[in-house]
matplotlib code that plots the C-alpha trace (Angstrom):
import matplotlib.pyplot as plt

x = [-0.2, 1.3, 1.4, 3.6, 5.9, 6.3, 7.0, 9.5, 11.4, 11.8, 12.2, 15.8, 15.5, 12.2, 14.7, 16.8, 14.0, 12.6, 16.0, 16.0, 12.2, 13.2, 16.1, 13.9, 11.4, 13.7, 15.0, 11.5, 10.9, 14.1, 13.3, 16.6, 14.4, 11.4, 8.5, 6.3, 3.9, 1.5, -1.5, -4.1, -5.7, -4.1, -6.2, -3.8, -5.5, -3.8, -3.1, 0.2, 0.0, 0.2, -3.5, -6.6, -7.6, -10.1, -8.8, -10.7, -14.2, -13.0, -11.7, -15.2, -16.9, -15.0, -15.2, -18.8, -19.1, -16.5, -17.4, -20.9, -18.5, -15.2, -13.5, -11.7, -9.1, -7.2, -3.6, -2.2, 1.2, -1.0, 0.4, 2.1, 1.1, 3.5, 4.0, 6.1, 5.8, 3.0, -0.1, -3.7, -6.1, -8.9, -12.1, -10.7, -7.2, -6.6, -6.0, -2.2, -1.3, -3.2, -3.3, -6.8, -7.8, -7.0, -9.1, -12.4, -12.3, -11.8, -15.0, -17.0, -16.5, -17.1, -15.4, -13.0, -9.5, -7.5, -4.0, -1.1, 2.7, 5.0, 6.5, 3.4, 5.7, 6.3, 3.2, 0.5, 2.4, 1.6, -1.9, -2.3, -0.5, -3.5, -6.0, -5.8, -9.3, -8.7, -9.4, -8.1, -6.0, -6.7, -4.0, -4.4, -2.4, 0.3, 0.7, 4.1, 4.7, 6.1, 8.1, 4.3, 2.6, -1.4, -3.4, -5.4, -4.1, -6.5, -5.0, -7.0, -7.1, -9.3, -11.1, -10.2, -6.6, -5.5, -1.8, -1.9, -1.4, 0.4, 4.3, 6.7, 7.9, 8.7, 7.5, 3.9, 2.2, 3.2, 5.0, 6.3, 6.7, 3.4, 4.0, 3.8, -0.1, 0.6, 1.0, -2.3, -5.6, -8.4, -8.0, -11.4, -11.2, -12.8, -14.6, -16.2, -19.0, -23.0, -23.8, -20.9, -21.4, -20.3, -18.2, -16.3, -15.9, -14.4, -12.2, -10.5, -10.4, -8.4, -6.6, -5.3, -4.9, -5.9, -3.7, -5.3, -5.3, -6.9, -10.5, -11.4, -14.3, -15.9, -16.9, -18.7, -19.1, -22.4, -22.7, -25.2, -27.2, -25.0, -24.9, -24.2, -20.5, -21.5, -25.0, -24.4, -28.5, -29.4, -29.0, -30.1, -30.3, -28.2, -30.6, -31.1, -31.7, -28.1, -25.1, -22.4, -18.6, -16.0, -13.6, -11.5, -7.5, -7.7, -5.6, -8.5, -11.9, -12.7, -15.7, -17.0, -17.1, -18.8, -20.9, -22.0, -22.4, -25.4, -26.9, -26.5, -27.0, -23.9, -20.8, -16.9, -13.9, -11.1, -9.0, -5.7, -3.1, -3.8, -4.0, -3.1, -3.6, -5.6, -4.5, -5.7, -5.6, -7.2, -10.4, -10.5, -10.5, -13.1, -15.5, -14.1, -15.2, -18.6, -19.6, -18.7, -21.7, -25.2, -27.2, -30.1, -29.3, -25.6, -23.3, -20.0, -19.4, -16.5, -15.7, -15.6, -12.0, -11.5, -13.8, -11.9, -8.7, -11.1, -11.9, -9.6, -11.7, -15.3, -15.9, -14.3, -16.8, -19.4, -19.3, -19.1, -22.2, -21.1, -23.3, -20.9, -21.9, -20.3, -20.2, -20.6, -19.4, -19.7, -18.5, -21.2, -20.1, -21.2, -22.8, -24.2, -20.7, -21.0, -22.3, -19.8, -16.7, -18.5, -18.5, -14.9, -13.6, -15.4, -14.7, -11.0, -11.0, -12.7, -10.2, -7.4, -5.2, -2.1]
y = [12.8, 10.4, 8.0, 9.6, 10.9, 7.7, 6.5, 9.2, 8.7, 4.8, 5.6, 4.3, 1.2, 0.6, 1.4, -2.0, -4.1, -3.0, -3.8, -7.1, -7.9, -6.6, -8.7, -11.9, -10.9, -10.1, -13.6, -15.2, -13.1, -14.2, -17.2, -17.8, -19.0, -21.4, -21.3, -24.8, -25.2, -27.9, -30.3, -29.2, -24.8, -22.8, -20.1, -17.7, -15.4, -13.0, -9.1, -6.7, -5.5, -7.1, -8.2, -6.7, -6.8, -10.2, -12.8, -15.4, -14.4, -14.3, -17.6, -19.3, -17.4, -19.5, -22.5, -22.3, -20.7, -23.8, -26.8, -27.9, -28.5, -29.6, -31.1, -28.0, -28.0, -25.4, -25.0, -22.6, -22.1, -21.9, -18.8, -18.8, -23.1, -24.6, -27.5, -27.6, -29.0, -30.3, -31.6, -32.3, -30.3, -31.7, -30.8, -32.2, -30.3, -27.1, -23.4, -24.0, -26.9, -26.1, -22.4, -20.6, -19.9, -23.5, -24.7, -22.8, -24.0, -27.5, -26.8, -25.0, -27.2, -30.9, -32.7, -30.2, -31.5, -28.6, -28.8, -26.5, -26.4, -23.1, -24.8, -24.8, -26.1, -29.3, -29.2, -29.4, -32.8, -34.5, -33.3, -35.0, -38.5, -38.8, -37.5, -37.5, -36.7, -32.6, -30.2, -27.2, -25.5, -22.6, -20.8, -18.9, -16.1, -16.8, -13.4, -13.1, -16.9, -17.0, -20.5, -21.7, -20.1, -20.3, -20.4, -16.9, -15.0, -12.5, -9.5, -8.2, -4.4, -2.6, 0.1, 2.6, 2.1, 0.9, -0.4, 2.6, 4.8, 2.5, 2.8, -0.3, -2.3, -0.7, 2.5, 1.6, -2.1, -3.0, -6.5, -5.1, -2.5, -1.4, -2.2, -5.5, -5.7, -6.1, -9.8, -10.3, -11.3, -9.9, -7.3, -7.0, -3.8, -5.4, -3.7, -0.8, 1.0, -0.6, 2.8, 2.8, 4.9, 4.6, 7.4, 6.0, 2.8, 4.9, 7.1, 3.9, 2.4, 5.3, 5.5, 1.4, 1.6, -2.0, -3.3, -4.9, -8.6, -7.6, -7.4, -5.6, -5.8, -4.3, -6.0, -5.7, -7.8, -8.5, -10.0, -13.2, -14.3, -14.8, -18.2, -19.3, -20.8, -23.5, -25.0, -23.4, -24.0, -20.9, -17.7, -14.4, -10.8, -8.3, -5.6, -2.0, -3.6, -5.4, -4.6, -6.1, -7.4, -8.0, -10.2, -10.3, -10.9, -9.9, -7.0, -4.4, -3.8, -0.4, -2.4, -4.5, -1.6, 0.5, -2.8, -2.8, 0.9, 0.8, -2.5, -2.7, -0.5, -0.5, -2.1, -2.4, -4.5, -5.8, -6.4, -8.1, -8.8, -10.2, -14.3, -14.1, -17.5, -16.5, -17.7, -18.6, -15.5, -13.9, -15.8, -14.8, -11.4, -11.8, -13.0, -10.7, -7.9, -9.4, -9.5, -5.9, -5.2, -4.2, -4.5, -7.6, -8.1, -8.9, -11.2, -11.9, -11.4, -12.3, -13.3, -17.1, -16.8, -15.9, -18.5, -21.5, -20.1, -19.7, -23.1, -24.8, -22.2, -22.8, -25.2, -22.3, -19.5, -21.8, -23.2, -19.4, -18.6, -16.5, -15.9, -16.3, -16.0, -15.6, -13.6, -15.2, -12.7, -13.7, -11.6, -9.8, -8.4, -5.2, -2.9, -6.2, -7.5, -10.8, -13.0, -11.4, -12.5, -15.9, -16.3, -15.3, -17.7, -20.4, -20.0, -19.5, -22.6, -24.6, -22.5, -24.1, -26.6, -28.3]
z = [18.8, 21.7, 19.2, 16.8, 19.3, 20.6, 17.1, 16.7, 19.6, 18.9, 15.1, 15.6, 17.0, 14.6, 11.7, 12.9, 13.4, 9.7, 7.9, 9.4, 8.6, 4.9, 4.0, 5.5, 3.3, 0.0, 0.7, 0.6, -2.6, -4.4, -3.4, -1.7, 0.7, -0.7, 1.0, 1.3, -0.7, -0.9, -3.0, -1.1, -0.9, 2.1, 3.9, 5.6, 7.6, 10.0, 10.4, 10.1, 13.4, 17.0, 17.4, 18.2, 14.5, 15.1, 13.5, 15.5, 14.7, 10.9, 11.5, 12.8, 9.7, 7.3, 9.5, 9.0, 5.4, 4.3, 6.5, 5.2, 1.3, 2.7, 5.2, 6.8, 9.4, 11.8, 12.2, 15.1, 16.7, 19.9, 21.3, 24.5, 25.4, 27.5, 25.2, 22.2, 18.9, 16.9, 18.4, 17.5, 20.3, 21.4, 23.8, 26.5, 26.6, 28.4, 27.2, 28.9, 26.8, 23.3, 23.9, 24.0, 20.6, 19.4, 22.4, 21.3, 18.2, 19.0, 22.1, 19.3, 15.8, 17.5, 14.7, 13.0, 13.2, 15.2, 15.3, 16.5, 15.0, 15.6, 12.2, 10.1, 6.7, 9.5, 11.0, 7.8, 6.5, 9.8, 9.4, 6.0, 7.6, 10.1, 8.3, 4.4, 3.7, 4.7, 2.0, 3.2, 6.5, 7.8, 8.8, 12.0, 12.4, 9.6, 8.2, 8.9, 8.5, 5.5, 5.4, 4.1, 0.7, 1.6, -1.9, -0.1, 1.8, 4.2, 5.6, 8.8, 9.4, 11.7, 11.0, 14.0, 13.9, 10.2, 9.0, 7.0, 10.3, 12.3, 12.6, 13.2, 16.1, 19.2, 17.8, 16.9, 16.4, 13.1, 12.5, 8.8, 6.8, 5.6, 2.3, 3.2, 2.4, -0.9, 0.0, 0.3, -1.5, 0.6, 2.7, 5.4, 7.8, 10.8, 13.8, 11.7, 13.1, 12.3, 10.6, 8.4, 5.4, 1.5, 2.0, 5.1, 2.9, -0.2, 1.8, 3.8, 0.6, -1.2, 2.0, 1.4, -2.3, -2.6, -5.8, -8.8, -7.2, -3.9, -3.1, 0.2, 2.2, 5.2, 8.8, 12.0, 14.9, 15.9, 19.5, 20.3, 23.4, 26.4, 27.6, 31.3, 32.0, 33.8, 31.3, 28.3, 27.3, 29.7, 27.3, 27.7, 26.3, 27.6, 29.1, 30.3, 33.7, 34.4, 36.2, 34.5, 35.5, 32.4, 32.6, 29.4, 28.6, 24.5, 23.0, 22.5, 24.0, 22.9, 20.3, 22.9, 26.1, 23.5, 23.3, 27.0, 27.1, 24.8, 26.4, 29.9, 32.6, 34.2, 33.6, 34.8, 33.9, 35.1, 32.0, 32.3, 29.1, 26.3, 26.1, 29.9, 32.1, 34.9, 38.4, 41.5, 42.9, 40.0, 40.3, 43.8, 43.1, 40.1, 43.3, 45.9, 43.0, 41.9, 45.6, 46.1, 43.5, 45.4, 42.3, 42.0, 38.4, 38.5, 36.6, 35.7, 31.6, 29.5, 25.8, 24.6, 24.5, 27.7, 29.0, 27.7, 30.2, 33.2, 32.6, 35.5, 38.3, 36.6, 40.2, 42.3, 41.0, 40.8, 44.6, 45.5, 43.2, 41.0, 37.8, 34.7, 31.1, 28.4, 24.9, 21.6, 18.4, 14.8, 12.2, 9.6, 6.3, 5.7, 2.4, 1.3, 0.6, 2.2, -0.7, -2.9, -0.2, -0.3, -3.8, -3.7, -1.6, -3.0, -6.4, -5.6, -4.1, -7.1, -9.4, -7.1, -9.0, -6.8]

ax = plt.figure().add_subplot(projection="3d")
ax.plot(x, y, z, "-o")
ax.set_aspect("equal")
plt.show()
């Protein structure tokens, strides 16, 4: 109900923003403006609203559904880096000058070329100059980017809080009109619950109204062994019998706090904005915190993504012994829906002619 009065109050000003997102949009669909398109099969992936819909996780799954066949590749604007322009990212950069999601990527997929443009039509040629052998870009978070036409185009939703409920910019989270999905190829509705039930699944999907060139699916996240910060060959089961600390900086934890309620004995947070740069004085308080803990089992937790921005204080929590470790997520297809997603993908991409 807050939600909608927000939304009604701001109605006005949500009414501007939309009229100017529509006329972009009936530009690019006259074609007054041409979108890029290129010899080689796109892969957009992004969301309609402001994040929190898990486009990173979906990201790695086709990184590793895709990799073994073809020589895949990542382009990102890199979200709020301090440098400019295109560059390629590598292991060795920092979070602050690739941005973080690049950066995990590049730490995770030793070998996959990673590369960040807030152009994309300027950034994928210089891609192809330094390394012609790529097969295909994913594109992270290009939704809305529409100066590039991917070849598929995968429209994130998830499941507690849908585009179809969600209101426009500054009202609700929305980047577009709703009816903006129809852009897409695949829609997933991401974060569902483990238990989700063939009825859920048909109401959401009467609820959508995919169109007759859109397939939609149905994911989970399910959540690996932790690994230590500082040696990531130490992992271990979360357990009944450990007193937790999160750390996290991404735009919704309600799926991983209900996480940690069923698998640890006790947990708190201290959450700050999403793809925030932690400081000096935030690492500091992480240990200040921690220390304040009686339990014997107690650690430090946070996501991979936050872990590549705590990077520059990984000596500081380690010379005041702090356990860190850190949470993997991969994304699982659910209703037996995966093969038929993989199957998808790959034969679009076989279909692809430039």
């Amino acid at each position: 109900m807050r939600r909608f009065i927000l939304a009604l109050l701001l109605s006005p000003i949500s009414f501007l923003y939309g009229l100017g997102v529509s006329f972009r949009n009936m530009l690019y669909d006259a074609e007054v403006i041409k979108a890029s398109r290129f010899s080689l099969p796109l892969i957009g992936v992004g969301n309609l609203s402001i994040g929190g819909a898990g486009k990173t996780p979906h990201i790695e799954y086709l990184i590793r559904l895709l990799a073994p066949y073809l020589n895949v590749a990542t382009l990102s604007r890199g979200y709020n880096r301090s440098t400019t322009g295109f560059r390629f990212v590598t292991a060795g950069d920092t979070a602050l000058i690739s941005g973080d999601e690049p950066l995990m990527y590049a730490r995770k997929f030793p070998g996959l070329t990673v590369a960040v443009c807030e152009n994309r039509a300027l950034g994928i040629p210089q891609m192809l100059q330094r390394y012609p052998g790529i097969q295909t870009i994913l594109l992270d978070d290009a939704f809305q980017h529409r100066s590039v036409k991917p070849f598929i185009q995968i429209l994130l939703t998830p499941f507690d809080h849908p585009f179809t409920r969600d209101y426009l910019l500054p009202g609700g989270r929305l980047r577009e009109w709703r009816s903006a999905y129809s852009r897409a190829n695949v829609i997933i509705v991401t974060k569902c619950p483990d238990a989700l039930s063939q009825e859920q699944r048909d109401a959401l999907i009467t609820e959508i109204a995919p169109k007759d060139h859109q397939k939609i699916f149905f994911t989970r996240y399910r959540y690996g062994r932790i690994y230590q910060f500082y040696d990531g060959r130490y992992t271990m089961e979360i357990n009944q019998d450990h007193d937790v600390l999160l750390i996290s900086a991404i735009a919704n934890t309600a799926y991983l706090n209900e996480y940690l309620k069923k698998t640890a004995l006790s947990y708190s947070s201290i959450e700050f904005e999403d793809h925030h740069y932690f400081t000096e004085k935030d690492a500091d308080d992480i240990i200040r915190t921690f220390f304040k803990r009686e339990s014997k089992l107690r650690y430090v937790l946070t996501t991979e993504k936050d872990a590549v921005r705590l990077l520059p204080f990984r000596q500081k929590l380690l010379d005041a012994k702090v356990p860190v470790f850190v949470l993997p997520v991969e994304v699982e297809f659910l209703l037996g829906e995966g093969e038929a997603f993989n199957n998808y993908i790959k034969q679009s991409l076989l279909d692809f002619t430039s």
